[in-house]
Each structure stands twice: as structure tokens, then as C-alpha cells.
C-alpha positions as a LaTeX table, in Angstrom:
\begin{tabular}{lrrr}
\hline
Residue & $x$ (\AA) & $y$ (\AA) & $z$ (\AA) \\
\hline
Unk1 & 94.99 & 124.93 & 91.51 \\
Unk2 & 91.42 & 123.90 & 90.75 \\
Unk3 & 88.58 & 122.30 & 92.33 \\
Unk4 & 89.64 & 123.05 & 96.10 \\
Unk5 & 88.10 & 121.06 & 98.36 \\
Unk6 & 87.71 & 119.31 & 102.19 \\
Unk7 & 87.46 & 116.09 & 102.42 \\
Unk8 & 87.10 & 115.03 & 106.32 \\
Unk9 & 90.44 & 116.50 & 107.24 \\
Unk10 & 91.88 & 116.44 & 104.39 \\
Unk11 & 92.80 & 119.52 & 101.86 \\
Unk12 & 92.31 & 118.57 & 98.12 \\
Unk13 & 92.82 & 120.00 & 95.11 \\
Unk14 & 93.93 & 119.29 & 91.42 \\
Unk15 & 97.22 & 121.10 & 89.84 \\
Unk16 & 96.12 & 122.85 & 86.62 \\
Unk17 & 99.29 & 124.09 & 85.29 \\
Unk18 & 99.73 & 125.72 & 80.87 \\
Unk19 & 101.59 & 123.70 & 79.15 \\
Unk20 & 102.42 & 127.07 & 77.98 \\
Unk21 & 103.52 & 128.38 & 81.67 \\
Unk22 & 106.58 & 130.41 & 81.77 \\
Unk23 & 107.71 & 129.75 & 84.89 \\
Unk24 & 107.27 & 126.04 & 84.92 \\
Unk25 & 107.81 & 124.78 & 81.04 \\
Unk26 & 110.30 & 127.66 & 80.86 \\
Unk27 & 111.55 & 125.06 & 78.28 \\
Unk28 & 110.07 & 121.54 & 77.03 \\
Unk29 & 109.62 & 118.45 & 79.55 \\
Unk30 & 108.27 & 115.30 & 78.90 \\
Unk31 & 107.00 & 115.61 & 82.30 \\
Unk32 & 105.65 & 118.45 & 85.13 \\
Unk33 & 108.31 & 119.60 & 87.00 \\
Unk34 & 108.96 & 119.08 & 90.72 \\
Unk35 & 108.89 & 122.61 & 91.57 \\
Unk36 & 105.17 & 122.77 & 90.16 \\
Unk37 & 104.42 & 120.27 & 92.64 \\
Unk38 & 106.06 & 122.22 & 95.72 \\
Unk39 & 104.26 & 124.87 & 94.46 \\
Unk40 & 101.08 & 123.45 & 94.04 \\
Unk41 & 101.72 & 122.13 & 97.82 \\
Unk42 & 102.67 & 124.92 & 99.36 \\
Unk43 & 99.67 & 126.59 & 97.87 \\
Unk44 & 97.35 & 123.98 & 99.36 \\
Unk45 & 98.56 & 124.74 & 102.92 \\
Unk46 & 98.61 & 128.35 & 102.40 \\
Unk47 & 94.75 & 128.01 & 101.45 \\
Unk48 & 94.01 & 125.55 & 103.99 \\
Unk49 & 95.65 & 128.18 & 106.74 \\
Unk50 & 97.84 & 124.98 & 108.01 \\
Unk51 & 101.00 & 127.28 & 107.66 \\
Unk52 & 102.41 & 130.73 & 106.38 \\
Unk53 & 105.93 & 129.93 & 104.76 \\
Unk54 & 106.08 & 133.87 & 104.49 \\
Unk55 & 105.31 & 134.69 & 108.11 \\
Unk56 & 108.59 & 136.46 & 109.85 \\
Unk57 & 109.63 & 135.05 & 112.72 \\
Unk58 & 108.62 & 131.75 & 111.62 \\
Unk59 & 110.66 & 128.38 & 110.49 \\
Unk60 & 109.78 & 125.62 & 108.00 \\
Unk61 & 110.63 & 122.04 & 107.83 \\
Unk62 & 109.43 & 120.75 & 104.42 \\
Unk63 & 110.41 & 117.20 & 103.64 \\
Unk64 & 109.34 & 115.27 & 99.92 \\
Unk65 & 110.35 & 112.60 & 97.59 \\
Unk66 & 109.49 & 112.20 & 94.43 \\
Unk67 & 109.02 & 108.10 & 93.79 \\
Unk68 & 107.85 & 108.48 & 90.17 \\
Unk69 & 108.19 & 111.13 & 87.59 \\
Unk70 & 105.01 & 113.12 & 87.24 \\
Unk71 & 103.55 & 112.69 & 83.57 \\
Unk72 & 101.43 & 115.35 & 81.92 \\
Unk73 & 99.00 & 113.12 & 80.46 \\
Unk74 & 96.46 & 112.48 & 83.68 \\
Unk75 & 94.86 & 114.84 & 86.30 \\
Unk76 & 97.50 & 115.63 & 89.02 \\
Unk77 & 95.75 & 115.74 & 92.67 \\
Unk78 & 97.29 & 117.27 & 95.66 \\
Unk79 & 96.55 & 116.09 & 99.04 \\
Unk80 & 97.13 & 117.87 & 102.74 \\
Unk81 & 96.31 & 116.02 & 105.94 \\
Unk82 & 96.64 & 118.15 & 109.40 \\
Unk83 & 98.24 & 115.76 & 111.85 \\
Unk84 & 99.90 & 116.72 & 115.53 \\
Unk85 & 102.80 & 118.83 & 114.98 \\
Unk86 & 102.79 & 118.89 & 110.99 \\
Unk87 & 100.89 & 118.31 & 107.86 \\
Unk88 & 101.25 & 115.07 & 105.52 \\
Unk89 & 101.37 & 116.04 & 102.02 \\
Unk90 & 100.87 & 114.18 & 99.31 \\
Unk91 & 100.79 & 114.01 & 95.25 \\
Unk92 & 98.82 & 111.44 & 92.86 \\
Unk93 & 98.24 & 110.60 & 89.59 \\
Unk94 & 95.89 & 107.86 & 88.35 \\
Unk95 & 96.60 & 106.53 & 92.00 \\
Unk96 & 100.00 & 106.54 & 92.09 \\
Unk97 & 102.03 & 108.20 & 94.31 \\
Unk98 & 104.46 & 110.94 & 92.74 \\
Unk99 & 105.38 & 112.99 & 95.60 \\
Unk100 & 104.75 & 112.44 & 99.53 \\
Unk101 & 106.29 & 114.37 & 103.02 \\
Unk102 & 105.18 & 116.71 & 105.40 \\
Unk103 & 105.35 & 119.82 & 106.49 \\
Unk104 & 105.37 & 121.72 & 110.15 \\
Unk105 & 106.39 & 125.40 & 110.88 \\
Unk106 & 107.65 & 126.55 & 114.36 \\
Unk107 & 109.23 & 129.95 & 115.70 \\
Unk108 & 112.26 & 131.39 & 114.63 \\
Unk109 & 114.34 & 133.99 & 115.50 \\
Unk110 & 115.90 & 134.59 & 112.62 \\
Unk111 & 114.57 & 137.96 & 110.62 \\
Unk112 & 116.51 & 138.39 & 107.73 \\
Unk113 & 115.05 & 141.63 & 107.22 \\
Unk114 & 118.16 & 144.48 & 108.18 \\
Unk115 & 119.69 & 145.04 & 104.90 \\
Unk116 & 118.94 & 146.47 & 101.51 \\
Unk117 & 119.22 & 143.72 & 98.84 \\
Unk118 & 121.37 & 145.14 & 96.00 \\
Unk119 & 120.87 & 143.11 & 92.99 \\
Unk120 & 123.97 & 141.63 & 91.25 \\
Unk121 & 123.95 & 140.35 & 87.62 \\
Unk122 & 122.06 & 137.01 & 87.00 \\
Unk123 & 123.74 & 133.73 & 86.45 \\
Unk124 & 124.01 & 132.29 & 83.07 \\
Unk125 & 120.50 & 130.97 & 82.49 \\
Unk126 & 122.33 & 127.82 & 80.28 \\
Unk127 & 124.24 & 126.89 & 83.40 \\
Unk128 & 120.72 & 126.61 & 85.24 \\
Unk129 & 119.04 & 124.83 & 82.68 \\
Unk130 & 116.53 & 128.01 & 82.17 \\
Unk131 & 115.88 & 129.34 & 79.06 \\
Unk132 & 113.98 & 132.77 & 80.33 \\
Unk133 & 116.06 & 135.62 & 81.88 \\
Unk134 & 112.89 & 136.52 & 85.02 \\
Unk135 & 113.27 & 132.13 & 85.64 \\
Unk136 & 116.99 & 132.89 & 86.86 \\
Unk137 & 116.77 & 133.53 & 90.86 \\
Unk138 & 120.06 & 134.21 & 91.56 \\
Unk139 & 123.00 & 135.98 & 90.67 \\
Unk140 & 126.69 & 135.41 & 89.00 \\
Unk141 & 128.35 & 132.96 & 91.41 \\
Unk142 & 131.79 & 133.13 & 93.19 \\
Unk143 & 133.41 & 129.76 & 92.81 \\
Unk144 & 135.53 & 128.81 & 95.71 \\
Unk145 & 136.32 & 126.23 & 98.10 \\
Unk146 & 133.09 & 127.49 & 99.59 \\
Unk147 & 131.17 & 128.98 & 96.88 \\
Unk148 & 128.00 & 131.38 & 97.17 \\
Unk149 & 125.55 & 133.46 & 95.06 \\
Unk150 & 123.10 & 135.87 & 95.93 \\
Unk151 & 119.10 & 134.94 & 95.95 \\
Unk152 & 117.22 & 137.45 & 93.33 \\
Unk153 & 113.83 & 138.76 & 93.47 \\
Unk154 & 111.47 & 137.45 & 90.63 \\
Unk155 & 110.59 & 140.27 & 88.70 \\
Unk156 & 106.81 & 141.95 & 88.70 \\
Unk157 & 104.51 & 139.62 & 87.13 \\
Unk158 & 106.36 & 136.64 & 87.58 \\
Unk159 & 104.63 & 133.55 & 89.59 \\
Unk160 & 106.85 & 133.88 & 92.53 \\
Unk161 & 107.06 & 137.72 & 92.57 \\
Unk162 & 106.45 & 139.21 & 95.67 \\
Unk163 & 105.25 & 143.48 & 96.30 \\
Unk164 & 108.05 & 145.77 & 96.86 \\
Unk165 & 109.72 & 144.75 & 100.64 \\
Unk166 & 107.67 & 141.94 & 100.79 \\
Unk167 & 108.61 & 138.57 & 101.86 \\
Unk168 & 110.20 & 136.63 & 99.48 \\
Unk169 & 108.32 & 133.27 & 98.96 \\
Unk170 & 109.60 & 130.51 & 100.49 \\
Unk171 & 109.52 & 128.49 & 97.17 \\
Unk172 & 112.16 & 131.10 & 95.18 \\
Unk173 & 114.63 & 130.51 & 97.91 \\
Unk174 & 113.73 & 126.54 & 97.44 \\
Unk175 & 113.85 & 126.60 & 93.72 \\
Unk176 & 117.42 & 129.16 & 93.63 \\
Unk177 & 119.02 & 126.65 & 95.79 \\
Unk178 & 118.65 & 124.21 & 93.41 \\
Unk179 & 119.65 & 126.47 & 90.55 \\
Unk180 & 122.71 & 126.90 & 92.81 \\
Unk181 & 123.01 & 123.14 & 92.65 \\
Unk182 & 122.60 & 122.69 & 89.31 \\
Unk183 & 125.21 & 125.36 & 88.14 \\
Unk184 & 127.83 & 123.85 & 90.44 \\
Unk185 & 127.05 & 120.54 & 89.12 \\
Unk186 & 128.50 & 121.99 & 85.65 \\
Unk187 & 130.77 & 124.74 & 86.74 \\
Unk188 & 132.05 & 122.34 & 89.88 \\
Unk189 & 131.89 & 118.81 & 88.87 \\
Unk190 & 132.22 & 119.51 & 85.10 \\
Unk191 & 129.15 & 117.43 & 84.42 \\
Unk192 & 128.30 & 117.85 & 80.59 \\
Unk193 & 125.53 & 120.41 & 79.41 \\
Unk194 & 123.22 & 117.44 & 78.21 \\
Unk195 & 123.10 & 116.04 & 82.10 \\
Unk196 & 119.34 & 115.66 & 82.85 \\
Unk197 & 119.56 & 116.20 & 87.10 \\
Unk198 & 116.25 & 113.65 & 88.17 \\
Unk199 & 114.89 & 115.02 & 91.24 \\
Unk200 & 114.53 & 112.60 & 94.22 \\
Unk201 & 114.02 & 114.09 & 97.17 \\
Unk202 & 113.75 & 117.43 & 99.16 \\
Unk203 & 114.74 & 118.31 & 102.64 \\
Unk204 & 114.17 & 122.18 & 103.58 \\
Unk205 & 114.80 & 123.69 & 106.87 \\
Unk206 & 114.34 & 127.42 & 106.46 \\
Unk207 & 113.58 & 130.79 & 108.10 \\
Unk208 & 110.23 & 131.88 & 106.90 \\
Unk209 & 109.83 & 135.72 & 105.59 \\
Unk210 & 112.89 & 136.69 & 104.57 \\
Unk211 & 112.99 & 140.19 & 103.30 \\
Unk212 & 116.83 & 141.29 & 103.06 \\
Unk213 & 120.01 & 139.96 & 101.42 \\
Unk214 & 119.19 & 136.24 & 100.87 \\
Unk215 & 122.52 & 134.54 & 99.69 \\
Unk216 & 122.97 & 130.56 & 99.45 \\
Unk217 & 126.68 & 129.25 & 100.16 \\
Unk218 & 128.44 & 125.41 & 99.76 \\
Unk219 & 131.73 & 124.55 & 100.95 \\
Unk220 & 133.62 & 122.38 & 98.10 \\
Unk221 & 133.31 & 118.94 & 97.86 \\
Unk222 & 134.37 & 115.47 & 95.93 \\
Unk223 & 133.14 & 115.15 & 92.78 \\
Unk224 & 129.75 & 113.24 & 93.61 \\
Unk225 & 128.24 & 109.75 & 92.33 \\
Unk226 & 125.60 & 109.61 & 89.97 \\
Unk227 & 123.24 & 109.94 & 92.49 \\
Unk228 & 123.75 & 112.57 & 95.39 \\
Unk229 & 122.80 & 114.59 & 98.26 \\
Unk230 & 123.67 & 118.46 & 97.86 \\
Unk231 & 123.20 & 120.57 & 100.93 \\
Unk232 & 123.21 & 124.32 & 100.46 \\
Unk233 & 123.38 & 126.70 & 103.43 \\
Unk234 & 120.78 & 129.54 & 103.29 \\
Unk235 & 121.74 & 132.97 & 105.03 \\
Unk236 & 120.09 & 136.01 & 105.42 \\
Unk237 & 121.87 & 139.18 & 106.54 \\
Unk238 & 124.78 & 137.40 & 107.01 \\
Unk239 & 123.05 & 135.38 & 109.82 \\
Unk240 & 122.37 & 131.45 & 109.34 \\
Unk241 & 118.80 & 130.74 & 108.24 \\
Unk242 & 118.70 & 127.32 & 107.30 \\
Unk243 & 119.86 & 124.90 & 104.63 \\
Unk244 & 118.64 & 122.71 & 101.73 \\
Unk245 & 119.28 & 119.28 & 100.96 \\
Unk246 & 118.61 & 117.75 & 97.25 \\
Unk247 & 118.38 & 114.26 & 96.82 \\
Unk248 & 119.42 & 113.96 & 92.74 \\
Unk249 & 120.32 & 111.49 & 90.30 \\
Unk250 & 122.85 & 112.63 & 87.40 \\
Unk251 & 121.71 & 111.16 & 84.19 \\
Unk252 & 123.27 & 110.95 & 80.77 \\
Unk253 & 120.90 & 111.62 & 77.77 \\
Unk254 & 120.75 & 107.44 & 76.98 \\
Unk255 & 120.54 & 106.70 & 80.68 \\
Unk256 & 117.31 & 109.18 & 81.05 \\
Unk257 & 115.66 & 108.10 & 77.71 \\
Unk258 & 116.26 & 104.60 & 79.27 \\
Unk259 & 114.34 & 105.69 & 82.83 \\
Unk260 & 111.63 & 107.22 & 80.80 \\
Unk261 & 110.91 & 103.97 & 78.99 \\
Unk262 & 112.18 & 104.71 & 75.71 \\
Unk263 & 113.34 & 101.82 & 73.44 \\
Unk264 & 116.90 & 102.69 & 71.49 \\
Unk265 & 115.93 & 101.98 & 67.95 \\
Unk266 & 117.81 & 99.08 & 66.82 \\
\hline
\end{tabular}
């Protein structure tokens, strides 16, 4: 983030994020990327001490949707407004809304923090639409009528690394879930390679600082519409700690040229 600043109440700042970012363009996009903008969120209430996603002992209830796609040709500003209970969060671009929710954080009993993680191979990054082996968060996936795969820590020097039995950040568990998502929606569904998953909304309730084994878990379901809700369960130890919902639409290569305003050529 740059240029941090109050307004009144308010929490502002504009998302810088490298074209060149490994995390976020881990490959080419015609547009930023949702998780830069959770990011970029989450960071503004982190600054603005309206929250700690990595507190243990604590719960989050994020909520967004994403009414436009995000282009990477105008400033992107973030917005956080403390109101009674929770925050209001917002993203613009030339004035128009991209992204908008809130966020609150309660108690929790839920630790998370008993076991030893063990690592277990990663996933194949092509089935997660990564290109980089440190962008795939979790492991090689058991597919059953209730499938599940194991959470991995971002390696050192990665954006969403953490120090040694620290906390994992609240946004790897977020952005695993929907590698999770996205692998079932091939593996699963049998959606083609070339399916472009449009991000539509977010719904995340989730114990905050989570330390042990972190492993994400979806009981099998009908082959889903175009566009769909997928809720992942999130459990830590072995003990629930939350789930999270993606709102997605399913788009063949013509039908996303055609939402991006792209004219066939005749």
C-alpha cells in the first residue's frame, strides 16, 4: 500500500501492486486479482488496528463482492470505515465500486495450535491455475465423497510467509481454499483447463491464528451451474474452525473475452 491516510473515520490508502509481483501476477491477467484486493484490505485494518486476523483466540467474519473486475490501468483506492460491531470496507477505481463488505472479529475458542504440521507434497500448480511452485498453498488432494487437502506454509520470502510457529495469515488459508475450489472444479466437475473461474463474492468465517495442522475438507456435490457457491470447511487440529464460501462464475474462453468487452473479429 501507499499513501496511508485518515480521513474523518475513515482508513485510506492506494494498492500499489508490480506488475511483476510473484505472488499476485504469478501468471498474466488482464486485470488485478481479487486476492490483491483482500490483501490490500486486510492490510488496511491491520494498520488501522481495527482487527488482528492473526490474533489466537480470535474469529473473523469477512464478507466481499466483487461488482466489477478490477482493471490495471487506474489508481486502485482502498477504503475502511469503523462502524458498531464491524468495519465497512471498500474498493474503487475511477469511482467505481470494485469490491465492498465488512469485516468484524469476535472471540473464539478455537486454537488450532496442538499439532506439528507435517508438510505433504504440493498440488499440481496447473490444476490451481498457478504457475510458481511457493504460489501453491496446499498439498496433493484426496478425492472422495468428502474430499480434503492439507493448508501449506508459504515458504520464507514469500508475501504471505509467516516466522517459524507463527500464525499463519489469515489470507493463505482464504486464498488455499479457493485453490481447493478451483482444483475440484477440474478434478471434480471435469471443467476444461481453459475455464477462467470470475470471482463474485467472498464469505469467510474463520478462527484467527492458526498455528497447527490447517486442512480444508468438502463433502461431494452435483456438478454445479455456471455460476456457484462453493463452501469449504476449514479445520484445525482436527477441530472445526470455520468455513469459506465462494461466490464464482465458470466461464468459457469466448464467454470471458465476451465479459471483458472484447469484439470476436468477424
Amino acid at each position: 500500500m501507499d499513501r496511508y491516510v485518515v480521513r474523518d473515520l475513515r482508513q485510506v490508502a492506494t494498492l500499489e501492486v508490480a506488475r511483476d509481483d510473484p505472488y499476485f501476477f504469478d501468471h498474466p491477467l488482464d486485470h488485478m486479482p481479487g486476492m490483491a484486493l483482500v490483501c490490500g484490505l486486510l492490510d488496511i485494518v491491520r494498520r488501522a488496528g481495527l482487527g488482528s486476523p492473526e490474533e489466537p483466540g480470535g474469529w473473523m467474519s469477512l464478507s466481499l463482492e466483487f461488482p466489477a473486475f478490477c482493471e490495471l490501468t487506474a489508481p486502485v483506492e482502498l477504503e475502511a470505515v469503523p462502524l458498531p460491531g464491524a468495519t465497512a470496507l471498500r474498493v474503487t477505481q475511477m469511482g467505481k465500486v470494485v469490491c465492498e463488505g465488512s469485516v468484524a472479529f469476535r472471540e473464539s475458542a478455537v486454537r488450532g495450535q496442538g499439532r506439528e504440521h507435517v508438510a505433504t507434497a504440493p498440488a499440481d500448480p496447473g490444476l490451481v491455475h498457478r504457475r510458481r511452485a511457493e504460489n501453491v498453498l496446499i498439498g496433493t488432494p484426496v478425492i472422495a465423497e468428502v474430499s480434503s487437502v492439507d493448508v501449506l506454509r508459504p515458504p520464507p520470502g514469500h508475501r504471505l510467509a509467516t516466522g517459524e510457529g507463527a500464525p499463519l495469515r489469515v489470507e493463505t488459508v482464504i486464498d488455499a481454499t479457493r485453490q481447493f475450489g478451483t482444483l475440484l472444479c477440474h478434478e471434480e466437475f471435469k471443467r476444461s483447463a481453459d475455464t477462467t473461474l470470475v470471482l463474485l463474492g467472498l464469505d469467510v468465517e474463520v478462527a484467527c491464528g492458526l498455528t497447527g495442522e490447517v486442512r480444508l475438507s468438502r463433502r461431494q456435490t452435483a456438478a454445479p451451474r455456471s455460476r456457484h457457491k462453493d463452501g469449504i470447511d476449514v479445520f484445525a487440529d482436527g477441530e472445526a474452525a470455520g468455513r469459506i464460501v465462494f461466490d464464482y462464475f465458470s466461464a468459457k474462453p469466448g464467454v470471458y473475452r465476451r465479459m471483458r468487452g472484447e469484439v470476436p473479429v468477424q
